[in-house]
C-alpha positions in Angstrom: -86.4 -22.3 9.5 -86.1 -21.9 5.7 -84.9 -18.3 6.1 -82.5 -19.3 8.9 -80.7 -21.4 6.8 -80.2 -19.0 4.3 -78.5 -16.9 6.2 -76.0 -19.1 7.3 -75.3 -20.3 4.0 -74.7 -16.4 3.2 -72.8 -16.3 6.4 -70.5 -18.8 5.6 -69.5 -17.5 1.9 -68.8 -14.9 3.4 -66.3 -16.2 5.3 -65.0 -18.1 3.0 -64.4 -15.1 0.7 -63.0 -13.0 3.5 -60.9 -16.5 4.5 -59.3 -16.1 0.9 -58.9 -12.2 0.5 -57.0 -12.6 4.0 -54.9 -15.3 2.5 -53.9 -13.8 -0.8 -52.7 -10.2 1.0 -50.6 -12.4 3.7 -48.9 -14.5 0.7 -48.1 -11.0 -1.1 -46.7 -9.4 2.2 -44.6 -12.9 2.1 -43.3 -12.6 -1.5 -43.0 -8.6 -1.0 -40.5 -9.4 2.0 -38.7 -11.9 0.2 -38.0 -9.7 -3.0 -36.8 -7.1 -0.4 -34.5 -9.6 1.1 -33.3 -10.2 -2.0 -32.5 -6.9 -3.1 -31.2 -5.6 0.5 -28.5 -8.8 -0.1 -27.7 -7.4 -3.5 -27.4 -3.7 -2.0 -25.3 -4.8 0.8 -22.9 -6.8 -1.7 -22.2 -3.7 -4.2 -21.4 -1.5 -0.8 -19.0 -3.8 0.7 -17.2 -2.9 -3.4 -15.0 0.6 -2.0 -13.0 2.7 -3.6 -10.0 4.4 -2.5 -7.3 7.1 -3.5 -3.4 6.6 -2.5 -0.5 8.1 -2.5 2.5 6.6 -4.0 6.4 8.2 -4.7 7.1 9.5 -7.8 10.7 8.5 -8.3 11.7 5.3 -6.4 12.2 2.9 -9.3 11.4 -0.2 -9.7 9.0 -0.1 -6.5 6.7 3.0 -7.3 7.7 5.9 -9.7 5.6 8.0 -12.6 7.1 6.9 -15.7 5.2 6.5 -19.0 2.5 8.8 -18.2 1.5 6.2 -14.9 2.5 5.4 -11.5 4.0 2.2 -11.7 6.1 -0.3 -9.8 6.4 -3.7 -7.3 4.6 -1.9 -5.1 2.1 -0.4 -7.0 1.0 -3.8 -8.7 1.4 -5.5 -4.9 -1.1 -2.8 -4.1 -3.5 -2.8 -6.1 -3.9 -6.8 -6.5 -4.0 -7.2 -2.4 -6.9 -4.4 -2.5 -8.4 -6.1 -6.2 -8.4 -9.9 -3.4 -10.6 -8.2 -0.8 -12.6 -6.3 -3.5 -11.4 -3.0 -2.7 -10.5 -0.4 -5.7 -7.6 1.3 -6.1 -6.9 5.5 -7.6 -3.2 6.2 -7.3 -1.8 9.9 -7.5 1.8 10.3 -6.9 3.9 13.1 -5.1 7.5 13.4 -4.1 7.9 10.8 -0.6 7.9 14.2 1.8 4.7 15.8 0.8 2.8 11.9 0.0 4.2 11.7 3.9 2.7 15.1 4.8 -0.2 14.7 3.4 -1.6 11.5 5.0 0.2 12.9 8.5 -2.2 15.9 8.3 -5.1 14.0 7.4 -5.3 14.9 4.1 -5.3 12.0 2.0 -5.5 8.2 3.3 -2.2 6.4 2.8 1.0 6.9 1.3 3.7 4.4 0.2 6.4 3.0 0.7 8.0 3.5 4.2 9.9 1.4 6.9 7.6 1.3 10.2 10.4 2.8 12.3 10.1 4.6 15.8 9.8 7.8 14.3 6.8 7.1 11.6 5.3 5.3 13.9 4.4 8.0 16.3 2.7 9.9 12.9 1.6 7.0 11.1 -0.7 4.6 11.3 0.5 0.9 9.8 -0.7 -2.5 9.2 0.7 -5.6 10.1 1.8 -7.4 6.7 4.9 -5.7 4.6 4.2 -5.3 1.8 7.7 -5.9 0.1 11.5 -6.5 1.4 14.1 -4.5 0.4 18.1 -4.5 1.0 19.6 -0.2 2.0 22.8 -0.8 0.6 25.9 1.0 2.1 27.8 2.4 -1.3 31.4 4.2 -1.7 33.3 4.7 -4.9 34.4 1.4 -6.8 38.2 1.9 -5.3 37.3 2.1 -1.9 39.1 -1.1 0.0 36.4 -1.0 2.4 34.0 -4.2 3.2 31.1 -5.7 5.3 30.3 -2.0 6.7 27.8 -1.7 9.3 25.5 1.4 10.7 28.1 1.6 13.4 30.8 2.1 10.6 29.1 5.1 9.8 30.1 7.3 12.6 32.2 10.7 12.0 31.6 9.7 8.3 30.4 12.2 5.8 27.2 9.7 4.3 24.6 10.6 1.4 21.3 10.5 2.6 17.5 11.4 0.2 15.2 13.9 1.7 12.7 12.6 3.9 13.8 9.2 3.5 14.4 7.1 7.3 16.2 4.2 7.3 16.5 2.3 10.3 16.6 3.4 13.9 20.6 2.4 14.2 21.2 5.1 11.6 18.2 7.7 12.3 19.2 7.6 16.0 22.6 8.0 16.0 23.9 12.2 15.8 27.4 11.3 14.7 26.8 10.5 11.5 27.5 13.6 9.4 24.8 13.2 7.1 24.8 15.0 3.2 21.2 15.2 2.1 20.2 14.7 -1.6 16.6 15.4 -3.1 16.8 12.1 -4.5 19.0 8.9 -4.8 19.6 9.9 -8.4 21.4 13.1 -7.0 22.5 11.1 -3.8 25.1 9.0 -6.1 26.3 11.9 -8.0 27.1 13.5 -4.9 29.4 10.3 -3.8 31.2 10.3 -7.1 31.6 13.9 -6.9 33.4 13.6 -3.3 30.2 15.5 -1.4 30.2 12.2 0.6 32.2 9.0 1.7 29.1 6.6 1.4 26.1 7.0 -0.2 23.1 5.2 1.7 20.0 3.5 -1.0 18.1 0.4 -1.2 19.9 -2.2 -4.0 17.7 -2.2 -6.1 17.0 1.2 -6.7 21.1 1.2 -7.4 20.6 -1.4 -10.2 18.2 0.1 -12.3 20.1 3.5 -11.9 23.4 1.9 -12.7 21.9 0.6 -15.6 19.9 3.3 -16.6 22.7 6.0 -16.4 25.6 3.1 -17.2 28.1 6.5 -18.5 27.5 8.4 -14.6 27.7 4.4 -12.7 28.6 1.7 -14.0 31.9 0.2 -12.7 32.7 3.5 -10.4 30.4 2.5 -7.9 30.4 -0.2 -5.4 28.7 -1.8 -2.7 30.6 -2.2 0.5 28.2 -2.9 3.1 24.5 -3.2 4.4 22.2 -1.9 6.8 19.8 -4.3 7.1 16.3 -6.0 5.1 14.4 -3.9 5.6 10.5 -4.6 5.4 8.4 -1.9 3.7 4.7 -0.3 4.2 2.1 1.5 3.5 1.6 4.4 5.8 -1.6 5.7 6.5 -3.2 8.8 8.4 -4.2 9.1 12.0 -6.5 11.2 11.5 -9.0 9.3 9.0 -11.2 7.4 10.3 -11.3 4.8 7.8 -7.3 3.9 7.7 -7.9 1.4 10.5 -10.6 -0.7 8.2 -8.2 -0.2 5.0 -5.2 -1.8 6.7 -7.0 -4.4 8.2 -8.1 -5.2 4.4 -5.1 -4.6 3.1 -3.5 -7.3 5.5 -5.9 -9.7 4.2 -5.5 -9.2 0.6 -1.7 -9.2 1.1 -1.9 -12.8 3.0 -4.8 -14.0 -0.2 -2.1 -13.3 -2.9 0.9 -14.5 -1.1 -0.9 -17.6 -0.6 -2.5 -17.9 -4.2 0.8 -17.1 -6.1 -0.3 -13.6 -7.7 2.5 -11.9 -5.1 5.3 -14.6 -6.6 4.4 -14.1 -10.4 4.4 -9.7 -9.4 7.8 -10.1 -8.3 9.0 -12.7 -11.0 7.6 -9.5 -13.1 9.7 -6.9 -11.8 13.0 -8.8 -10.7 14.3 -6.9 -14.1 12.7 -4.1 -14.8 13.5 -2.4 -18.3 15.4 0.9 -17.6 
């Protein structure tokens, strides 16, 4: 009986010690899945941190332009804090509008900016929803020209100054008998018009301000505006064929509703409602 006993008192430690071992690795495994939880949360907040390379123009002052050794403008700082709201970084390179176009349209780089979503881009391009500025195209002719209150129809049989690449509107892109005089740039666009290469000169208002009082001698007082083509909303454009554009304009819809709503979009354009020539 004696050595009975024993050997269920030996039985039981054992058990007991087995009962403990079991319940030490079991509380490790917990702790070891937590810490991994932990850290899988941490790695899954730096990923959702991208970063991404656009395009923008490199002379359309004061909404994107290389000037001081940077790309700068509205729409670069629009940009860049709608991307900055949804946690998104931003790289800008800059390239004259028709090869920042070509590029994205061929797939090789993701966006370029800025551009009206008109029939024509949007057959290449890919868009989001939210502009991400307004602009006024401005119908221009010499300061003695009578004329007033022109419209795209007005434009018809007329000899009109248009930039390279540039669209601007469908009422104007669509219709064959305007007799258009293309320019490289709007700089050259307006020189043609005061040199008589056209009757009207077509570029967005404020683009004609800081020329006009940038090159005051060439402008000021011997140009005039004497009609519109519309407000135009303005986007970014990005590629078809990259496979990521669709997420990045989603984003970039977001971010662009976050900082209209939070003010930043308000004090960007208080910023650049006189921009230094």
């Amino acid at each position: 009986m004696m050595i009975t006993f024993r050997f269920d008192l030996n039985l039981s430690k054992c058990i007991l010690v087995l009962s403990g071992l079991l319940f030490f690795f079991a509380s490790s495994l917990t702790i070891n899945s937590i810490a991994l939880a932990d850290d899988s949360s941490r790695i899954g907040t730096a990923a959702d941190t991208s970063t991404i390379v656009l395009i923008g123009e490199d002379e359309w002052y004061p909404y994107s332009a290389y000037k001081d050794g940077k790309l700068q403008g509205l729409a670069v700082d629009v940009i860049e804090a709608a991307y900055a709201a949804v946690n998104v970084k931003v790289q800008f390179k800059t390239a004259p509008y028709v090869r920042c176009m070509m590029l994205v349209e061929s797939g090789q780089e993701l966006g370029c900016f800025d551009s009206l979503k008109d029939s024509k881009l949007i057959r290449t391009h890919l868009f989001h929803n939210e502009p991400i500025f307004k602009a006024e195209i401005g119908i221009y002719a010499k300061s003695d020209s009578k004329e007033d209150n022109l419209k795209p129809a007005d434009l018809k049989g007329k000899h009109v100054g248009v930039t390279h690449g540039y669209t601007y509107s469908d009422a104007v892109d669509g219709d064959q008998l305007i007799l258009r005089e293309v320019a490289p740039t709007d700089l050259s666009n307006l020189r043609k018009l005061l040199l008589n290469r056209s009757e009207y000169s077509l570029v967005y208002t404020r683009v004609v301000d800081y020329l006009v009082n940038k090159y005051p001698s060439e402008f000021k007082d011997k140009i005039r505006r004497v009609g519109s083509l519309n407000q135009s909303d303005l986007y970014l454009s990005f590629s078809k064929y990259r496979p990521e554009a669709k997420k990045f304009a989603n984003l970039l819809d977001i971010g662009l509703r976050k900082i209209k709503k939070n003010g930043v979009y308000a004090q960007i354009e208080q910023k650049w409602r006189t921009p230094a020539p």
